[in-house]
C-alpha positions in Angstrom: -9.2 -15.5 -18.9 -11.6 -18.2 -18.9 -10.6 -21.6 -19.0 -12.7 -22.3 -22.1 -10.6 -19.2 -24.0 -7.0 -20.8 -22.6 -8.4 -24.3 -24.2 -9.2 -23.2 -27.1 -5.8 -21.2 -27.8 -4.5 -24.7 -26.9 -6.4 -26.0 -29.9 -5.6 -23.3 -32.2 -2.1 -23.2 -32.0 -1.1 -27.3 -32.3 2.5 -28.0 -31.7 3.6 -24.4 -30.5 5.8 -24.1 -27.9 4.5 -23.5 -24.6 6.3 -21.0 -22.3 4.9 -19.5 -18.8 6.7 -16.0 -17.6 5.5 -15.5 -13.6 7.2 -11.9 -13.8 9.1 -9.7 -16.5 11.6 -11.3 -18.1 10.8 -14.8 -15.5 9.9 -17.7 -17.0 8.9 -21.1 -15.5 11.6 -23.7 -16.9 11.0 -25.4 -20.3 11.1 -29.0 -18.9 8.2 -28.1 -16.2 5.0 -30.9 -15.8 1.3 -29.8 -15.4 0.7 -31.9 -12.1 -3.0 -31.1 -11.7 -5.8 -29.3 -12.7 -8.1 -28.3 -9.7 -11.9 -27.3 -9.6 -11.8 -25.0 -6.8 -14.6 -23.5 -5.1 -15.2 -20.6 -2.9 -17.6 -20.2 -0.3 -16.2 -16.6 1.5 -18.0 -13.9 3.8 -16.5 -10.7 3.1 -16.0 -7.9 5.9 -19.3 -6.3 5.2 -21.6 -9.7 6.1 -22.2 -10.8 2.6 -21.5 -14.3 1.5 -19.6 -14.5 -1.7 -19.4 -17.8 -3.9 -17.5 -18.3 -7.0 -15.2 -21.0 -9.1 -12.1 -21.0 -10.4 -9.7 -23.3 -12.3 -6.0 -23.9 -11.0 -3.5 -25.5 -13.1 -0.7 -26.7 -11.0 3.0 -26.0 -13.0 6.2 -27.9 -11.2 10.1 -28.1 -12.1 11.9 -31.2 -11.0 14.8 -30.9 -8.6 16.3 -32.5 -11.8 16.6 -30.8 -14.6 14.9 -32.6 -17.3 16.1 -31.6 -21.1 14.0 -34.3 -22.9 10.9 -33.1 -21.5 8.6 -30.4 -23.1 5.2 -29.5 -22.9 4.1 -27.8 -26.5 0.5 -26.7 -26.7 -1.0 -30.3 -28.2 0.8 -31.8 -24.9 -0.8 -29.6 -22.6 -4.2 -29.9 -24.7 -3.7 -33.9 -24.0 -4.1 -33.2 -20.3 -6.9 -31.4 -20.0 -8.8 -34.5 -22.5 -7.3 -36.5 -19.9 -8.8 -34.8 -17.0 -11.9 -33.8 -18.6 -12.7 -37.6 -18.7 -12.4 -38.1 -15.5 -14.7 -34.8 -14.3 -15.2 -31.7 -16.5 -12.7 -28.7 -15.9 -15.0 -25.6 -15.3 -15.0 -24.0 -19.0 -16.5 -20.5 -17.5 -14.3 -20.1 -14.8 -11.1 -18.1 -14.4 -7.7 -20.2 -14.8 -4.9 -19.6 -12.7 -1.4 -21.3 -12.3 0.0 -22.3 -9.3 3.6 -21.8 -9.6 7.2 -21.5 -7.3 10.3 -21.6 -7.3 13.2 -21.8 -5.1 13.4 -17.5 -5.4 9.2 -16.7 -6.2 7.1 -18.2 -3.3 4.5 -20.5 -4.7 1.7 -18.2 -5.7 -1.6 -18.6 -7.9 -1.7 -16.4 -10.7 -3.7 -15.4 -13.7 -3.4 -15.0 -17.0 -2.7 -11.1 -18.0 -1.8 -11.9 -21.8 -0.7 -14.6 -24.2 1.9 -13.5 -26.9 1.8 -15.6 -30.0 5.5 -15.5 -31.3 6.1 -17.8 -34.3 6.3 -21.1 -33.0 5.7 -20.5 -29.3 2.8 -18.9 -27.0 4.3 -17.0 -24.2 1.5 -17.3 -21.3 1.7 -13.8 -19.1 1.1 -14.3 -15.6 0.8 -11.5 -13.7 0.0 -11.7 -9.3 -3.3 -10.7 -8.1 -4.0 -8.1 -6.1 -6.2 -8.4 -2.9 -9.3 -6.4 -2.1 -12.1 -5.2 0.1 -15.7 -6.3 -1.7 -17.4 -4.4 0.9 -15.4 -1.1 -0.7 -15.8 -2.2 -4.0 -19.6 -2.8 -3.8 -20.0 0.6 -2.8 -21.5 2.8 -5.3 -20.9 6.2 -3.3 -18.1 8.1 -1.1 -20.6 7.9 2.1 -21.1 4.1 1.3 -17.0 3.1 0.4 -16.4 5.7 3.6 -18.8 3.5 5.8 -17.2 0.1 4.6 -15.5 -1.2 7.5 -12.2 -0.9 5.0 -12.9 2.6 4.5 -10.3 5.4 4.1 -9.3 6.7 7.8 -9.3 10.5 7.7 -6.6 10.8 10.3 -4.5 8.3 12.0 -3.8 8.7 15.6 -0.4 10.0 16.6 1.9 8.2 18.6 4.4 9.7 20.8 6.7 7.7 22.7 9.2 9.6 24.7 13.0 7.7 26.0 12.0 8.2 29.5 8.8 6.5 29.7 10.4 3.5 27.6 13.3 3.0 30.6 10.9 3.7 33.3 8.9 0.4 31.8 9.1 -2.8 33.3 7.7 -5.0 31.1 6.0 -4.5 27.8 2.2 -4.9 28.2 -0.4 -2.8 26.8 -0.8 0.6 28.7 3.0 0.4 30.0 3.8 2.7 27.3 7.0 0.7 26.0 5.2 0.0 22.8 
């Protein structure tokens, strides 16, 4: 989703309840604070040479240690920050927004937006992880070209055979003793 779509469902939806749910049935406590909003920018070389740039808009999500029941963010709230922020330097409208998010049982993680469920007085935002990737596979256009990425399938994986007796006859575990 791009960050100009989330805002606008902000704007569209005034005064909703707004809810966060990192995994089915897992939702990000009600009294949480958006801490930041980050630009980010990527400048990668994949594993087949080529240079990859893109953006991508993060919005940081955090639960104090103290439970906080006074404090909600609804949809106008959350809309409040981004105004904020966007006076100081503009948010990236056409770039993907993620939230950073963790808790003391999910390891911080970025994640994007998979769905947003509008249910009466409350948008439920549906994160779901991403999912890593070779480009250099996923730029190919044919078997022989996704077969000579350097991520391509391996027809057969060597086999292995480690016997008892070689393992007590080893010394030490370096490479070639045979012990691993």
């Amino acid at each position: 989703m791009k960050t100009k779509e989330f805002t606008k469902t902000l704007q569209e939806n005034p005064g909703k309840a707004l809810f966060f749910e990192y995994q089915s049935g897992q939702y990000v406590r009600t009294d949480y604070h958006i801490t930041e909003v980050k630009n980010v920018n990527f400048d990668t070389v994949d594993c087949g040479g080529i240079r990859n740039q893109w953006s991508e808009v993060h919005v940081q999500l955090w639960e104090n240690e103290t439970p906080e029941p006074d404090h909600v963010v609804d949809t106008s709230k959350a809309m409040k920050i981004f105004e904020v922020i966007n006076r100081v330097r503009e948010t990236y409208p056409e770039a993907e927004i993620k939230f950073e998010y963790g808790n003391s049982v999910f390891p911080t993680a970025v994640l994007p937006v998979h769905n947003i469920k509008e249910t009466g007085n409350s948008l439920i935002v549906q994160l779901t992880p991403d999912q890593t990737t070779c480009k250099a596979k996923d730029r190919a256009s044919t078997p022989e070209e996704k077969a000579a990425a350097c991520c391509g399938t391996v027809n057969e994986k060597p086999k292995i055979r480690v016997s008892l007796a070689s393992l007590q006859e080893a010394n030490s575990c370096e490479p070639g003793s045979g012990c691993c």
